[in-house]
C-alpha positions in Angstrom: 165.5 58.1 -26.8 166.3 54.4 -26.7 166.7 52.1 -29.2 165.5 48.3 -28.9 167.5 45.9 -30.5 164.2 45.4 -33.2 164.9 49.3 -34.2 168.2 48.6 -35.1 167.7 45.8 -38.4 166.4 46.7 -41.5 162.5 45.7 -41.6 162.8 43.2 -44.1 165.4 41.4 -42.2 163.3 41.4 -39.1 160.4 39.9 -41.2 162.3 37.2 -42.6 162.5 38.8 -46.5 165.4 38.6 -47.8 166.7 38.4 -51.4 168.0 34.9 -52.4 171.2 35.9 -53.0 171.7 36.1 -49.6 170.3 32.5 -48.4 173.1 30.1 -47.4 171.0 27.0 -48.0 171.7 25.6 -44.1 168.9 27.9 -42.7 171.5 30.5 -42.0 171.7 34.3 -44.2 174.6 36.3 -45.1 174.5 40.0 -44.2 176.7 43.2 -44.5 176.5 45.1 -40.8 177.6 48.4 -40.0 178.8 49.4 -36.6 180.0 52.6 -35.5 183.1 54.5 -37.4 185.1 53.7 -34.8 185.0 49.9 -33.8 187.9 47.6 -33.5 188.1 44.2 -35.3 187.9 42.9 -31.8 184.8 44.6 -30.8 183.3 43.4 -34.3 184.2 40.1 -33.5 183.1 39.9 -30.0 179.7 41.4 -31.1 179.2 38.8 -33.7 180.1 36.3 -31.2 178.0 37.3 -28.6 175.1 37.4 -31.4 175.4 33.4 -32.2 177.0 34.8 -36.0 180.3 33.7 -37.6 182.1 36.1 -39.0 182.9 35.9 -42.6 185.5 38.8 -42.6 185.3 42.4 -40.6 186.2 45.5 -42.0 187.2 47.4 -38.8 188.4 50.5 -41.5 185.0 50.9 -42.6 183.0 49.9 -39.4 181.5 46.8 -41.2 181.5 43.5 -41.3 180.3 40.3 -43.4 178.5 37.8 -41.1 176.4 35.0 -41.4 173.4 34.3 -39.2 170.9 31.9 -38.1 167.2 32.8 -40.1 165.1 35.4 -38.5 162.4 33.0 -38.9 
């Protein structure tokens, strides 16, 4: 079975409700993504990159990173 990309963020997210606390004020949100057990802070990086994000700070040890985004919306 494949996985679109829609499959892959929490439903909320993908309908544009998220809690205030995670509104940046500049139209961009601040999440907490996981990515596989196993990923490099490289790989993080390059995937938030590739994903128009900045990265706040990764957490390679954890597979997780903070990033901020542009708005669903």
């Amino acid at each position: 079975m494949e996985l679109a990309p829609e499959d892959k963020i929490h439903p909320r997210v993908l309908a544009g409700q998220v809690e205030d606390y995670a509104l940046v004020g500049d139209g961009r949100i601040d999440l907490y993504v996981r990515f596989y057990d196993d990923a490099s802070a490289e790989s993080i990086e390059a995937a938030v990159e590739m994903a128009d994000g900045e990265l706040i700070q990764a957490l390679p040890e954890v597979g997780a990173a903070f990033v901020r985004v542009n708005s669903l919306e």
